[in-house]
N, C-alpha and C positions, 0 to 999 in steps of 0.2 A: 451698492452692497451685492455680493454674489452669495451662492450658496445658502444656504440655509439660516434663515434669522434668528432662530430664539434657541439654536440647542445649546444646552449646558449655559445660558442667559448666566441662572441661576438656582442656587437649590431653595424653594418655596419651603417656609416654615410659618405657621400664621404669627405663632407668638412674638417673631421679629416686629409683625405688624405695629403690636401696641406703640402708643407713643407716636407715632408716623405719620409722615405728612403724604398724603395718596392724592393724585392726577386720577381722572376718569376722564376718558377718549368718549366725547360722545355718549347723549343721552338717550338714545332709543331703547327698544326693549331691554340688551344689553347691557347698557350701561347703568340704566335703570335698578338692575337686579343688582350690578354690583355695589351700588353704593346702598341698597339694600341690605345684602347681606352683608357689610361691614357692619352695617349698622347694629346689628344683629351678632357678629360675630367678634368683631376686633375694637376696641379701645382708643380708636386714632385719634392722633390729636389733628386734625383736620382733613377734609375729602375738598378738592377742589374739580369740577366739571366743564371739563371745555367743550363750547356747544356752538353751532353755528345761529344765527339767529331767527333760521325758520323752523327751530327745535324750540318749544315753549312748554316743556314739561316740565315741571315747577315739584320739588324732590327736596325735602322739610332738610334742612342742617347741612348744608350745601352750599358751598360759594358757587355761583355759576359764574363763567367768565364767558359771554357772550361775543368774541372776537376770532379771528385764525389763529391758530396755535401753531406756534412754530417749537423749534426743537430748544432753542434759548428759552424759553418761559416754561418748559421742565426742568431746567433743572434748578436743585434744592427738592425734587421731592424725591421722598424717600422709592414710593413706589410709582408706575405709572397701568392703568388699567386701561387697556386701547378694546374700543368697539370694532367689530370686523371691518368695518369699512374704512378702517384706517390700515393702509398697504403698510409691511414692517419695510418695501424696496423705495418709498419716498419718503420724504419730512415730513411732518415732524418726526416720524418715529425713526427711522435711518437715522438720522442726527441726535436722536438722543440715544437710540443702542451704541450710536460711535462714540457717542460723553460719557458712556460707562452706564447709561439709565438701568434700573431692574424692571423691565417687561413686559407683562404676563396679561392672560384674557382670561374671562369668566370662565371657556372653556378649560384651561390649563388648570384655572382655579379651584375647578370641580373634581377633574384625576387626581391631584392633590390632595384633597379630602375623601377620597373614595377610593383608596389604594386596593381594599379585598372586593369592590363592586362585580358583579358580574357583568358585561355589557357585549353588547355585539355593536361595531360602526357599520356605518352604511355611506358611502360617497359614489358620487359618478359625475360626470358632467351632464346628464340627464335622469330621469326617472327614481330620482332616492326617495323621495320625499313619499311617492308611493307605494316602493319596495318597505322602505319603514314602516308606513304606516298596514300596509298589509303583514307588515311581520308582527308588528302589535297585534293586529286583528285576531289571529290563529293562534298566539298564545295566550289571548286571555279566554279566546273561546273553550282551548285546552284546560282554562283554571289555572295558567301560569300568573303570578302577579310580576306584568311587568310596568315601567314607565318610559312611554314614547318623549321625548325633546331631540333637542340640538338646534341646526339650522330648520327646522320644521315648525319653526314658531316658540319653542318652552325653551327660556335657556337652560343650561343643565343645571345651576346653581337652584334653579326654583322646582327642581325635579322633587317629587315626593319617595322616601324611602318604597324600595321594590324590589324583590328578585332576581328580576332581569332586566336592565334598560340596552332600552332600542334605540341607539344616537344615530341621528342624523347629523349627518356631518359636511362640511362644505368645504372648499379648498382652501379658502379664507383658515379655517378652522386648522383641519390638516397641517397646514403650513405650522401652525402654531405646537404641535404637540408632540411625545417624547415619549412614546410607551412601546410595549408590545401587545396591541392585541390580541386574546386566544380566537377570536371569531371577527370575523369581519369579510367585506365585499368591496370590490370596485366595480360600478354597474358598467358603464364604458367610459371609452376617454375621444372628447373631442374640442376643436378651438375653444375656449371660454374664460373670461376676464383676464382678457393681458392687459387691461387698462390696471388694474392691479400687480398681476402677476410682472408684467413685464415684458417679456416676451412667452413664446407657447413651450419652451424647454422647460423652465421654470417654473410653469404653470403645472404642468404636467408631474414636472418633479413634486410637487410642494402637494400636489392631490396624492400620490404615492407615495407620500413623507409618511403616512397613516402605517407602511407597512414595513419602509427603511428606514425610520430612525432606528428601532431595533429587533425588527422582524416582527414576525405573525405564528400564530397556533395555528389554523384554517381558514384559509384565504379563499373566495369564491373572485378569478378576474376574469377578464374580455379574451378572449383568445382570440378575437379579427382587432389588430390596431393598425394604423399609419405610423410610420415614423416623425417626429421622434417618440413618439407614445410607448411603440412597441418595446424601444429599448427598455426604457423604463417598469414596462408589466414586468419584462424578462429580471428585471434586475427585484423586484417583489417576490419575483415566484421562485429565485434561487434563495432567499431571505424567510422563503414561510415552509414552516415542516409541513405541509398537506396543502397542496392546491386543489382547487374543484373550476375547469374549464368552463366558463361562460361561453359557450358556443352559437349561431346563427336559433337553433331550432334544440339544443337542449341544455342540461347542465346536470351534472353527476348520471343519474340513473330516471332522470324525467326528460321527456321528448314533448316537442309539440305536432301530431301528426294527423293527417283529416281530418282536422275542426276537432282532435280529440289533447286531451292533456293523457299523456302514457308515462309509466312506472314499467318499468322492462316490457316494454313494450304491448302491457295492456291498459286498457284505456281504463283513468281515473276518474275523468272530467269532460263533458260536452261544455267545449269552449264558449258555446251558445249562449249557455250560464252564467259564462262568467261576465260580471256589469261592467270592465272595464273594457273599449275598443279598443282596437289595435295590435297586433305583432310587438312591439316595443312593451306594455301590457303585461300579454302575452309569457314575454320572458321575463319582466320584474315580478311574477306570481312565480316564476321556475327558483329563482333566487331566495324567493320570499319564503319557500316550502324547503329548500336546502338550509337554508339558515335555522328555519323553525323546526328544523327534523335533530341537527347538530345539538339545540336544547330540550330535546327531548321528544318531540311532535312526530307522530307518524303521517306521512303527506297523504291517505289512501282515506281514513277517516278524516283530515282537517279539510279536506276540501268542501265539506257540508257547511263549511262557517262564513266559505266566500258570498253565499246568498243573501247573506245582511252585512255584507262588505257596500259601506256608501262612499267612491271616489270624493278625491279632498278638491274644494273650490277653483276656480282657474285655470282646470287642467282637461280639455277639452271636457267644459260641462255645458250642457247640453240646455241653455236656460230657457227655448221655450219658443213656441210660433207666435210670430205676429202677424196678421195680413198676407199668409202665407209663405214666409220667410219664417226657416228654424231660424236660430241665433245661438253660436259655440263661441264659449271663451275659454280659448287657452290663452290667457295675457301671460301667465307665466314661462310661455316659451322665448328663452332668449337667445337661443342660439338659430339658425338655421336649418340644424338638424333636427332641433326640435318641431319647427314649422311642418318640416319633411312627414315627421312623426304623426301629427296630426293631421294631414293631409292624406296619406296612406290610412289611418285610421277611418276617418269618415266614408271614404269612399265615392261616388256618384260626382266625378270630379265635374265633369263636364256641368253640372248645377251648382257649384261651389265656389264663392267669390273669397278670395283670402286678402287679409289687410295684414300688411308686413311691414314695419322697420322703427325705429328708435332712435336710440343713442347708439351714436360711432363709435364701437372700440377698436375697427381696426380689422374686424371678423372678414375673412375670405366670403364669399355670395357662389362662389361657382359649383359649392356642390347643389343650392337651392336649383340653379340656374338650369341644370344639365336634369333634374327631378322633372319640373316644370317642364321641359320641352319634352318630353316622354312622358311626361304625365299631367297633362295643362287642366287646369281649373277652368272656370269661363271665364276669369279675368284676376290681375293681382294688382288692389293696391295699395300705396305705398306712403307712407308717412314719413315727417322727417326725423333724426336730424339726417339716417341714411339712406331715404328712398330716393332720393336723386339719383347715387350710385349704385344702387338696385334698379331703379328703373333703368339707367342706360345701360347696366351691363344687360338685362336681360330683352334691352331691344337687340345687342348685339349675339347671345347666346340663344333664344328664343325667338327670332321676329316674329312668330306669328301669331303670338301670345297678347288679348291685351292687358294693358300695361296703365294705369290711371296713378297721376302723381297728384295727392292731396296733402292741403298745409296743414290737418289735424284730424283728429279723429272722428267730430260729427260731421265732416265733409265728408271722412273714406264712409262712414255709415249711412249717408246719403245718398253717395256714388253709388255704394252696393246696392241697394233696395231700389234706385233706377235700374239699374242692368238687371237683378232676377228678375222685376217686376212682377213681385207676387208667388215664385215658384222657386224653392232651393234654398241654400244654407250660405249664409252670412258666417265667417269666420274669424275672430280676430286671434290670432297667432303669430305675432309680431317678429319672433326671433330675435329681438334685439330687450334691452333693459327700457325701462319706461321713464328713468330722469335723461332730461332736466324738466319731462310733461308735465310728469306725474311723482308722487310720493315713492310710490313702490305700486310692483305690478296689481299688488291687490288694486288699489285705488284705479288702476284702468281699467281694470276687468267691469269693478262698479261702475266705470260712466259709460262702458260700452251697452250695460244690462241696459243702465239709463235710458240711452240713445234710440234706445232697440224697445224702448217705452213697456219692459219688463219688472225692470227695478232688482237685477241682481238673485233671484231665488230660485235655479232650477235643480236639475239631476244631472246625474254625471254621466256622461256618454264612453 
């Protein structure tokens, strides 16, 4: 399937629902919700859930069908409810939008019921999760009542009635929807989930679907892309009446400039302050005050609220010394660039051991590669399923870097804590996704806390 999966599917009406026999794709948080709120909302005459068999969520008036689903065993149903994790570019759901199937995700679900909402999105292929969550922060500090979800953990279906909602949004998501936003962001665009997407055109399309299905009110996007990225920003920003350039070092009428956060060029903020490390940070706070200023927030007073701003879990946090080794968990970094992120972030490279890699999708390594050899850690290492080809490209682009190839994660935690021997920062920043190891990245963030004989509970760096 090319181009675009779900537009014009179908027109959502709930009351078709009644009567209806409804598929749900997957019982994770998602899916969860949605056979919820049928429950709650629609009259069906049956929900069936197809689930893989290391999903054991047990969901009261539910057929579960515990096997693979293919695109043959939808149909007969009226509707189908796919969890993000099911790509609309494979089967089953390809093959059932090609039988005529109707569609639709919890996200879709929720624009649908919430036509006059107010909302602002937030996507990028890094940093949304904290751009959102700091744009909550400064609006409720304001007295705005707003509600944070999306891909941030809350599906939007279980969102409490608000004001303002702050969606986090993913390209999973994106790919999915059909509006016009009046506010919204792309933090940046870089390689991520072609194991979904497909290839990186399409990836990249289906992330700025958010602002070409049918344009934007005030668009905030990246103004440094690679192709084919760039086309793509280009082709959003001829689609949104008001652009505001995401720049290296500012965005609208805020700079970042000797350690200061500036508003026409006087200083608002000693970056010092701010609890979040990092330049990458740095600019999702620039973002986070653009966005929060368009609903009403003056950036020059809100900045007193960042002080009791507490960074969200797995995002270089900072969980704590043992035996003289700190220990940072960023597990939620999947990309490369993300690693990149956290590495410039912390700083003191030369004391800093980083444990990198995952699941294969296919991701490019040469920007890590070329980082590292200009900016070498004291050692990097390497997990599977892709640290094999991590570690040999980076004998070939760095040799003089070392380089340790481990079959799991309390090996690389072992490996590391020999090399500091007592002195410097253990990192796990993987770049890569955490199946087929793990659940999802939370779950390795906890067994690295584990490892690291802390138990999971620190501060955010």
């Amino acid at each position: 399937m090319t181009g675009h999966a779900f537009r014009n599917v179908f027109a959502m009406r709930f009351d078709d629902w009644c009567g209806s026999r409804v598929a749900v794709l997957g019982l994770g948080v998602e899916g969860r919700c949605a056979v919820q709120w049928l429950a709650r909302h629609c009259a069906c005459r049956s929900i069936t859930a197809f689930t893989d068999a290391a999903d054991y969520s047990q969901v009261a008036g539910v057929e579960k069908v515990c096997e693979p689903v293919t695109a043959e065993m939808l149909n007969g149903y009226d509707w189908v409810i796919k969890s993000p994790g099911f790509s609309p570019y494979r089967d089953p759901v390809a093959g059932a939008l090609a039988d005529g199937a109707r569609v639709t995700s919890v996200s879709r679900m929720w624009f649908a019921t919430h036509p006059d909402a107010k909302f602002v999105c937030i996507t990028g292929s890094k940093g949304k999760s904290t751009t959102a969550a700091l744009l909550a922060h400064l609006l409720r500090h304001a007295g705005i009542d707003c509600a944070l979800g999306g891909n941030i953990g809350v599906p939007l279906l279980d969102l409490p009635d608000a004001a303002v909602y702050v969606l986090e949004l993913s390209s999973y998501q994106c790919a999915d929807l059909d509006l016009h936003p009046d506010l919204c962001c792309v933090l940046n665009l870089f390689p991520e989930h072609l194991d979904w997407h497909g290839n990186l055109a399409r990836y990249y399309r289906d992330k700025l679907n958010l602002i070409l299905a049918r344009g934007a009110g005030t668009a905030v996007l990246p103004d440094v892309c690679e192709q084919p990225a760039r086309g793509f920003v280009q082709q959003a920003a001829r689609a949104t009446q008001d652009v505001r350039w995401l720049k290296q070092h500012s965005c609208d009428d805020l700079t970042l400039h000797g350690g200061q956060l500036c508003r026409d060029g006087q200083g608002i903020l000693d970056l010092a302050n701010f609890p979040l490390p990092g330049r990458h940070n740095q600019r999702n706070l620039l973002v986070a005050l653009v966005l929060a200023r368009e609903l009403g927030v003056d950036p020059q007073p809100a900045v007193a609220a960042l002080q009791s701003f507490h960074g969200l879990p797995h995002r270089c946090q900072v969980l704590g010394e043992q035996d003289g080794i700190r220990y940072v968990d960023d597990s939620i970094a999947t990309t490369p660039h993300a690693s990149i992120a956290a590495l410039d972030a912390l700083g003191d490279l030369a004391r800093t051991v980083i444990i990198v890699g995952g699941h294969d999708r296919g991701i490019n390594w040469d920007v890590f590669a070329r980082y590292v050899r200009e900016h070498a850690p004291r050692a990097v290492l390497t997990l599977p399923e892709n640290g094999p080809s991590i570690a040999a490209l980076l004998a070939q682009e760095a040799p003089g870097l070392a380089v340790v190839s481990c079959p799991e994660l309390a090996s690389a935690v072992a490996a590391g804590q020999r090399i500091l021997a007592g002195e410097g920062t253990l990192l796990l920043s993987p770049g890569a996704p955490s199946f087929t190891a793990y659940t999802d990245f939370a779950a390795r963030g906890l067994h690295f806390a584990a490892l690291a004989g802390i138990g999971g509970h620190g501060e955010q760096h």
